[in-house]
VEXLUM-522919 format. One record per residue (C-alpha): residue in one letter; x, y, z. Coordinates in pm, whole numbers, plus 50000, padded with zeros to 5 digits. Layout:
AXYZ/...
//
This chain:
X676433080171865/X679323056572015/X679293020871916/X680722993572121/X681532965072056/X679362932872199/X681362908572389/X681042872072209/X678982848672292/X680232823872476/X680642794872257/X682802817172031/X684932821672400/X687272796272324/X691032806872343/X694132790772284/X696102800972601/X699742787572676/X699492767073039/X701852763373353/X703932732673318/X702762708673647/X704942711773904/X705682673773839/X707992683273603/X710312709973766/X710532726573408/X709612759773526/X710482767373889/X709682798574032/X711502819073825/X708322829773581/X707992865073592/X704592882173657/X701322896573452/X700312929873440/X697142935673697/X694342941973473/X693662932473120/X695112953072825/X692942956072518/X694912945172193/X694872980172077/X696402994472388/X699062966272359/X699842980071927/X700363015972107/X703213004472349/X704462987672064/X704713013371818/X705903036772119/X708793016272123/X708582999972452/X711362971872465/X710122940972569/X708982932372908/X707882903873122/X705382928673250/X703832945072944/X703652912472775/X704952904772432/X704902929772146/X703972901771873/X700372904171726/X697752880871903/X699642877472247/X697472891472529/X699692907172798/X699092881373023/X701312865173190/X700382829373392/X702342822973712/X703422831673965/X699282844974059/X700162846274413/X702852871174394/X700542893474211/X699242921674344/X696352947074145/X697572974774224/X700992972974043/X702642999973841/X704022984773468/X707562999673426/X709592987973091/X713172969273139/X716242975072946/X716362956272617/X719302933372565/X721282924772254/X723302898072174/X726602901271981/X725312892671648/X722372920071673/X724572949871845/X726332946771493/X723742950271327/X722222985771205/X719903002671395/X716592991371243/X713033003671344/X710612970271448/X707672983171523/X704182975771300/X705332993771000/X708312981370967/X707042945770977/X704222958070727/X707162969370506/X708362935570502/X705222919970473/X704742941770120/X708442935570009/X707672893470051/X704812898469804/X706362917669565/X709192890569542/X706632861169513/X704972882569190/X708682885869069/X708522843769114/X705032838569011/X704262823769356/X701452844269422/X699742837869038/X699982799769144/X698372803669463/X695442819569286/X695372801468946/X694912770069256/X692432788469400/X695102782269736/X695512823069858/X695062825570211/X695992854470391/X698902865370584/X701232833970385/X703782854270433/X704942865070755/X708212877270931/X708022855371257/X707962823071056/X710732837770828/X712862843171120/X712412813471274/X712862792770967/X716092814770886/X717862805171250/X716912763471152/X718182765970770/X721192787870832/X722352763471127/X721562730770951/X722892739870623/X726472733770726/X726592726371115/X723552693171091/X726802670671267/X725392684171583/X721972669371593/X720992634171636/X718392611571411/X715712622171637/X716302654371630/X716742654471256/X713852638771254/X711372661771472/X712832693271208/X711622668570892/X708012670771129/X708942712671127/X709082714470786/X706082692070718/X703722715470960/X701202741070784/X702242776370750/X699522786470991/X700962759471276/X704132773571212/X702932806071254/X701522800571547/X704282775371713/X706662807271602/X705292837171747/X705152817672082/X708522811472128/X709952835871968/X708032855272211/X709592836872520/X712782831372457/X715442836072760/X718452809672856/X717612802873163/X713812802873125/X712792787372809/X709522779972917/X708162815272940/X704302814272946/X701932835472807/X698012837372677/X697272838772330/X694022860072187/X692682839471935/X691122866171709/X694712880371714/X695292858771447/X692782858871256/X694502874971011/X697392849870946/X695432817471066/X692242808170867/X691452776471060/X693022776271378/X691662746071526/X693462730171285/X696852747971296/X696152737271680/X695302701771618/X698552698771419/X700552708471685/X699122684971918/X699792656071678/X702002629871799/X704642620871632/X707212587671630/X710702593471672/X713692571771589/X715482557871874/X718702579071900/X722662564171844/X724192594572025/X725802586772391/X724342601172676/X726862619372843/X727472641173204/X728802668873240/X730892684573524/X728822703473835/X725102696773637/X722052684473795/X719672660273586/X717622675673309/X714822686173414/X711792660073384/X710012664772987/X713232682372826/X714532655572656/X713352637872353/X711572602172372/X710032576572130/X707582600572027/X706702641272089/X703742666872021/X704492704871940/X702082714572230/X700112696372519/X696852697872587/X695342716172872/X692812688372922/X695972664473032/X697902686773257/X695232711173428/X693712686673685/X693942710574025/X692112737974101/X695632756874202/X696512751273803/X693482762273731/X693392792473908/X696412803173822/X694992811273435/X692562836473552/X693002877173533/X691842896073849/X688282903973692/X687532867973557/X689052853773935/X686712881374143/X683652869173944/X684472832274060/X685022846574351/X681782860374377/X679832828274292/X681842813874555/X680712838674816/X684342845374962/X685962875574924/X689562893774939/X691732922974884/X693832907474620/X694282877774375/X696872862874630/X693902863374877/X691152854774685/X693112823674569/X693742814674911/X690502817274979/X688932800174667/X691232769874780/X690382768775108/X686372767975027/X686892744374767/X688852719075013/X685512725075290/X683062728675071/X680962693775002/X679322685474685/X675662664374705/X677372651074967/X674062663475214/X675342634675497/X678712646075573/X677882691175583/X678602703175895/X677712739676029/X681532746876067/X682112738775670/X679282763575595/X680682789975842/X684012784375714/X683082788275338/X681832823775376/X684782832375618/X687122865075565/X690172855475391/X692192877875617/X692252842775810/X695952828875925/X694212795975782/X696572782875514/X695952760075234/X697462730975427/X694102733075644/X692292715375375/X689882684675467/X690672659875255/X688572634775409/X687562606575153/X684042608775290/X684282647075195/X684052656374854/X685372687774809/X684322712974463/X687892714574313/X687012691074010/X683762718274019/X685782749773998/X688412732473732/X685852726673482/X683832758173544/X687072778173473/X688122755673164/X684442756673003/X683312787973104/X686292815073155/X689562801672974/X688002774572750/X690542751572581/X694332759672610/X697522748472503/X701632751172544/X704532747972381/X705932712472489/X709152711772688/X711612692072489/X711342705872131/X711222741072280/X714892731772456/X715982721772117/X714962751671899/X716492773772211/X719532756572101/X719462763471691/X719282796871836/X722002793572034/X724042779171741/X722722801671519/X723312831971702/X726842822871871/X725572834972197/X723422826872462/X721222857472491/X718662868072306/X715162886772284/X712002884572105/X713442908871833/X716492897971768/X715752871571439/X713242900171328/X716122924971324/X718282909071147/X715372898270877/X714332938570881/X718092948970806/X717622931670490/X715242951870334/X716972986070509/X717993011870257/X721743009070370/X725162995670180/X727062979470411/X730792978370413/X732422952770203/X733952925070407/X734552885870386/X731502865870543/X732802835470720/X730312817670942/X732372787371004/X730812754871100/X733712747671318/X732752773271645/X731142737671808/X733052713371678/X730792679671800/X727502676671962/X729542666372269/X730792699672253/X727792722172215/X725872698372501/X728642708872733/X728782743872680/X724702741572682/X725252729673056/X728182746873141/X725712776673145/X723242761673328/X725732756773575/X727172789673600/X723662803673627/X723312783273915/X725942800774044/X725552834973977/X722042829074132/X723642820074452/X726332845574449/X724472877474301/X720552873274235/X719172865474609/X721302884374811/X724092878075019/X724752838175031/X724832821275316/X727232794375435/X725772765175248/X725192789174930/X728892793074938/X729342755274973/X727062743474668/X729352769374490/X732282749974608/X731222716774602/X730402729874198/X734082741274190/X735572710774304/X733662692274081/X734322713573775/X737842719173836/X739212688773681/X737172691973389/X738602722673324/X742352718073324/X741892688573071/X740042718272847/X743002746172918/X744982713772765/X743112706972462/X742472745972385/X746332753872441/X746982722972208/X744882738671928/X745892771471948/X749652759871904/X748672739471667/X745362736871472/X744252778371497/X745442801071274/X746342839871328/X743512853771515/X741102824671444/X740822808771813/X740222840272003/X736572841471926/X736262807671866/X737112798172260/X733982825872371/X732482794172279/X734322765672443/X733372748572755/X736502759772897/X735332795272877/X732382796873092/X734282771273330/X737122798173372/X735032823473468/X733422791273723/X736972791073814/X736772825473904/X734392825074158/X735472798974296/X738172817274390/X736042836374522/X734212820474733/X737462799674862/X738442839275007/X735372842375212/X735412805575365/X739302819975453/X740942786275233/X743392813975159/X746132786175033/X743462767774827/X742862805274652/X745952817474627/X746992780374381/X744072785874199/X744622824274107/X747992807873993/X746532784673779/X744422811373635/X747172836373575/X749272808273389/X746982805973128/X746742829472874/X743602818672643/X740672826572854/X739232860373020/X742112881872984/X740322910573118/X740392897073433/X743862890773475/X744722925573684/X742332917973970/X744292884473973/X747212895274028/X746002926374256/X744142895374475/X747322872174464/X749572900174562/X747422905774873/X747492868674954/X751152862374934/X751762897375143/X749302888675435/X748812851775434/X751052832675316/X754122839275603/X751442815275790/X750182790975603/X753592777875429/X756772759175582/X759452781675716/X762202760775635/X764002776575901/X763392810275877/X762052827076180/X758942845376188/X760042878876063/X761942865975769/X759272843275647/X757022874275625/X759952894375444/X759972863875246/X756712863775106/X756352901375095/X759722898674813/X757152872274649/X754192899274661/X756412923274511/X757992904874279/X753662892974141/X752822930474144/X756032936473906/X754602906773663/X751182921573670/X752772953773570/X755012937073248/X751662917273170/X750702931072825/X747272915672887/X746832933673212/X744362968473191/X745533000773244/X742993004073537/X745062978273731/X748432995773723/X747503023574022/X747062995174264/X749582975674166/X752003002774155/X751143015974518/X751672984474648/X754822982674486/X755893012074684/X754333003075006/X756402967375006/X759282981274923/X758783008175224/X758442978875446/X761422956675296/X763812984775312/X764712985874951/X767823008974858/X766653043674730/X768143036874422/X766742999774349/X763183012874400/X760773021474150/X759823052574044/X756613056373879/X756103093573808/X756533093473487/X753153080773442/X751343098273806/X748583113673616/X748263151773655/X745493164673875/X742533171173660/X741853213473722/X738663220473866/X735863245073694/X732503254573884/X729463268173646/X726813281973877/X723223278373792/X720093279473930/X718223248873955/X714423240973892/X712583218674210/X709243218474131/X706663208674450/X706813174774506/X702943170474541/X702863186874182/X702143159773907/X704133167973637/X702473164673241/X699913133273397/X703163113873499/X704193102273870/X705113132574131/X709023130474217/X707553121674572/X705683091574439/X708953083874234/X710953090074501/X709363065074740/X708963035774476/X713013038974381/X713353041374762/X715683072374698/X717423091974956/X716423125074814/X712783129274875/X712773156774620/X714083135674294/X714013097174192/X716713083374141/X716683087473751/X714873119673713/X716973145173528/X717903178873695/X716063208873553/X718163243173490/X717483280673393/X719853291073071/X720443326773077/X722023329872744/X718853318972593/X716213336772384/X713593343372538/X716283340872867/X715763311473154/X714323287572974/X714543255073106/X717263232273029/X719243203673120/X722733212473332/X724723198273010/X722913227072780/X723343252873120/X726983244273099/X727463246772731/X725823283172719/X728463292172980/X731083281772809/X729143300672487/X730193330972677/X733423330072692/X733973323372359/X734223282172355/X731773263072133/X730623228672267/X729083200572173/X727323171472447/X727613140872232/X728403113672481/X730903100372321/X729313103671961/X732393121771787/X735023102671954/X733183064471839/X732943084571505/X736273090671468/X737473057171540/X735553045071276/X736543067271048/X740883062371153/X740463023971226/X737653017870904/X739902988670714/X740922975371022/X737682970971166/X736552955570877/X739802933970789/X739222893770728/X739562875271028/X737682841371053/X734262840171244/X733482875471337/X731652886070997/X728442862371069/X726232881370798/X726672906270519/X724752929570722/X726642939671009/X728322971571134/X730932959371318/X732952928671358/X731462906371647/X734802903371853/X735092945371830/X733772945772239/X735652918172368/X739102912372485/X740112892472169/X739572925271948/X743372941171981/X745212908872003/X743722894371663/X744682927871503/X747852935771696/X749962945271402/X746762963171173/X746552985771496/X749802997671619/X750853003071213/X747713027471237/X748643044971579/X752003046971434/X750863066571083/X748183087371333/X750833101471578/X752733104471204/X750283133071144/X748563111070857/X744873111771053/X743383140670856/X744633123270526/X742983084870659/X739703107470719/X739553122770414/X740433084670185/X737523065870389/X734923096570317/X735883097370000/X735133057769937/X732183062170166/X730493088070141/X728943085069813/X727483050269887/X726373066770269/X727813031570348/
//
């Protein structure tokens, strides 16, 4: 016999849900990414988990008692859509930081290691001599939340104001189950750009952790006075206003309540899954394909239907209540007649009492300001919904980590001032990189806010280059400001800078580019990566451009151009002694070198002569094999067909999508032809004749560098050892890596190409190994 469980009755229905911010208050915008079609059972959503899916606005959050459900946008939703996961992100602080598993039994792990330390401290025997045990008093979402607000207020508090000193006093003072709750939520949503991420919460999800949640939710809902705040407002370069509800005021809740902020039915709406909105549907007697249609036309017979208003019914209304929704009718069609009175305030309360019951969210302006503890607390401005947990789980990992110096210094913002700016400094180049590169090609007036951003920034930013030269000369020592300005203002405004350059080449204000590229290139502090495709761009200008746009003074046509083409040559020739300048820019530069001096007529022997670093043509090897295409129509082990992938990625080959690996037949294998992939086809020919391979990606290379560059990786410098359990210094993928170590590293290339390597191997496993450090 199979037993299922009832559903509960439904005054036990009631679930605290997270709800759309009104559109009053512009907190949102569009950018809130969509639910999955259909329900997921909680049990479903522990498998993906413990499968290792990374997290996804799709396949809603991985944290226990968060339904995958996802609020707006409803009408861009369609049933019918495939779940696919994204790739997971990591910021700085957690790509140094050992790989660690997350999934349930890891965080059960933890759970176990918390009590055994409150036995070692006699918390526990309090709790029970106090008859005060209640379940789940530990967990690791609170502990990671809690461990971003304590690390960043222990020694950086300068950059919070009394109210917002205040409002983490009102943290503190909250229950463990509010905080548990307040915790998972965000921690849940967190993104830059979208701090406002919404999702559903399944209130016997937390059962476990929360006793009494009505209470936990209660507390959040308290308000709370604030002090009036001594700190100057201040504006920042190329930033709109704040968004309406962001900022703190004389007083603040946790979390609104649904009962003040869902009056429409088109907020209402929006909460439902497909299967709750067809039953409303239903009772409504319309009907459509999808939930964008059957919203459409739940709105539309809501604005004609009439109430006990018996008078003012008309034939038409009744006709047009049961009408198909594949109607070109629009919401805008809806009577709203004051003698009419329509059934939203109907449908609102029938979906609040019956289907959703009572909800909450996470209130705007405290949310902004725990995004930015994060932000402090993590140096960056990325980061997902397992990035505190990781770095709490990497505690408790069986590893030694290598010895180094842990300086987290609370000078990276060095005023509130300071970390405001920066705060909108991204904002702003968001705004940007959402005109440039998320929607397409821009149009002209794109390319003009982008501009008119520019212009307005520009200023701004050569006061910074002043101050951050000034410190560096000055205040920084060896090494210290090269992570420290990742950080600055002036950072993200350089690389504002940038594409403003940009966009000044495709509006052709080719003189207006060509001085800032000059600007750029005469600073040396910020985004030295960049400073080849500078030059490259410069060079261009000053060879095609410039002859035209600058005074002759009294040369004639063809001498300005030889004129500016000796300029051209002689920027290609600076990029080229540019330490700071990539290898990957010195082929361009150097063939324009030659062309220019083709075209100026320079002496044979004055030219340049660049063979001595041509690179040698690489020689070419073919391995046949014979290939595996199975029939597209085939389903292959329950997944997709390639056809079906094929269409979705919109491939070219109809045969493969357009990340399906190529199947091969190995013919050294035993049995022989099984299948492989074409790196293990290759390997077995190389087997026979004689070679022994390995595919590792990169894997023995990256392990030999650590190995070779081991006390230089982990050398004292200032900032880039956050915690005592990272693998790598946080500057190691950035450009201020080699210039902060410039002596450690070319003393260690010199002893390599000394034939010392073997010996530098064999000293670091021998200190190593042992502790499997």
């Amino acid at each position: 016999m199979v037993l299922e469980t009832r559903s509960p009755a439904k005054h036990n229905q009631m679930r605290g849900r997270l709800i759309q911010h009104p559109k009053s208050t512009n907190f949102d915008g569009d950018k809130l990414e969509q639910r999955p079609p259909k329900r997921l059972k909680k049990a479903e959503i522990e498998d993906e988990l413990l499968r290792g899916l990374a997290f996804d606005p799709e396949v809603q959050p991985s944290l226990p008692g968060v339904r995958a459900r996802n609020i707006p946008n409803s009408d861009a939703e369609s049933d019918n859509e495939a779940l696919q996961p994204t790739k997971e992100r990591q910021t700085d602080l957690e790509f140094a930081l050992p790989p660690v598993k997350t999934d349930k039994e890891a965080i059960d792990e933890y759970e176990a290691f918390r009590v055994a330390e409150e036995v070692e401290d006699g918390g526990i025997i309090g709790r029970l001599g106090q008859r005060k045990w209640i379940k789940g008093k530990s967990s690791i979402y609170v502990d990671a939340f809690n461990l971003a607000l304590e690390t960043v207020l222990e020694e950086e508090t300068h950059l919070f104001d009394e109210a917002e000193m205040t409002l983490f006093g009102c943290w503190r003072a909250l229950s463990y189950e509010a905080q548990y709750l307040y915790a998972i939520q965000s921690l849940s949503g967190y993104t830059t750009t979208d701090p406002g991420k919404l999702m559903v919460v399944d209130i016997p999800g937390y059962h476990g952790d929360i006793a009494d949640l009505e209470t936990a939710i209660t507390d959040l809902q308290e308000s709370r006075p604030l002090p009036e705040s001594t700190a100057e407002q201040q504006d920042n370069p190329g930033e709109l206003a704040p968004p309406e509800g962001t900022t703190l005021g004389s007083s603040f809740t946790f979390a609104d309540r649904s009962e003040e902020h869902i009056t429409t039915l088109e907020e209402a709406s929006s909460l439902l899954l497909l299967d709750e909105l067809k039953g409303l549907a239903k009772e409504a007697k319309v009907t459509g394909k999808n939930k964008t249609e059957l919203l459409k036309a739940l709105r539309r017979a809501s604005g004609k239907q009439t109430g006990l208003g018996w008078a003012s019914l008309r034939r038409s209304d009744t006709a047009d209540t049961t009408a198909s929704t594949g109607s070109t009718m629009e919401d805008e069609s809806r009577d709203s007649s004051p003698h009419r009175e329509n059934r939203d305030a109907h449908f609102v309360r029938k979906i609040m009492s019956d289907t959703t019951g009572s909800c909450i969210r996470l209130s705007a302006a405290p949310l902004k300001l725990f995004e930015r503890v994060h932000l402090v607390f993590y140096r960056s401005t990325e980061w997902t919904e397992k990035s505190l947990t990781t770095i709490i789980l990497a505690r408790i990992s069986r590893r030694n980590f290598p010895e180094y110096v842990v300086s987290r210094s609370a000078d990276i913002f060095s005023s509130r001032s300071s970390l405001l700016e920066f705060e909108a400094a991204v904002r702003t180049q968001y705004r940007i990189d959402t005109i440039l590169e998320f929607n397409g090609n821009p149009n002209r007036d794109g390319l003009q806010q982008v501009l008119d951003i520019f212009e307005e920034v520009q200023p701004r930013w050569r006061v910074l280059l002043r101050e951050e030269q000034r410190k560096e000369d000055s205040i920084y020592e060896t090494g210290e400001g090269a992570y420290l300005r990742r950080l600055s203002p002036a950072w993200v405004y350089t690389r504002i800078m940038h594409k403003g350059a940009y966009v000044l080449g495709k509006l052709k204000h080719h003189a207006e580019e060509h001085a800032i590229l000059t600007e750029l290139l005469q600073q040396r502090l910020f985004h030295a990566s960049r400073r080849g495709a500078w030059y490259q761009r410069k060079a261009l200008l000053e060879e095609h451009y410039k002859a035209s746009l600058e005074p002759s003074e009294g040369r004639d046509d063809e001498a300005q151009k030889k004129h500016w083409k000796r300029i051209a040559l002689r920027t290609c020739e600076s990029g080229l002694q540019d330490q700071e300048v990539h290898l990957i820019y010195h082929y361009d530069l150097q063939k324009r070198i030659l062309k220019l001096e083709k075209q100026l007529k320079v002496p044979k022997r004055l030219q340049h002569d660049f063979s001595h670093v041509k690179l040698a043509k690489p020689v070419e090897r073919v391995v046949y094999g014979t290939q595996v295409v199975r029939d597209p129509d085939t389903p292959n082990n329950g997944r997709r067909s390639s056809s079906a992938q094929g269409r979705r990625n919109s491939s070219p080959h109809p045969l493969r999508g357009r990340s399906t690996k190529t199947i091969w037949l190995d013919p050294a294998s035993s049995p022989p032809n099984q299948e492989c992939s074409v790196e293990a086809m290759c390997l077995s020919h190389y087997r026979a004749l004689g070679y022994k391979g390995f595919h590792a990606e990169g894997g023995i290379l990256r392990t030999l560098f650590a190995y070779l560059f081991y006390d230089v990786l982990f050398a004292y410098l200032p900032n880039v050892f956050q915690t005592p359990y990272q693998t790598c210094p946080l500057d190691l993928h950035t450009d201020a890596f080699y210039p902060s170590r410039l002596s450690e590293i070319n003393t260690r290339c010199a002893e390599i190409a000394n034939g010392e390597a073997g010996a530098i191997v064999r000293r670091v496993w021998e200190e190593q190994a042992e502790r499997r450090t």
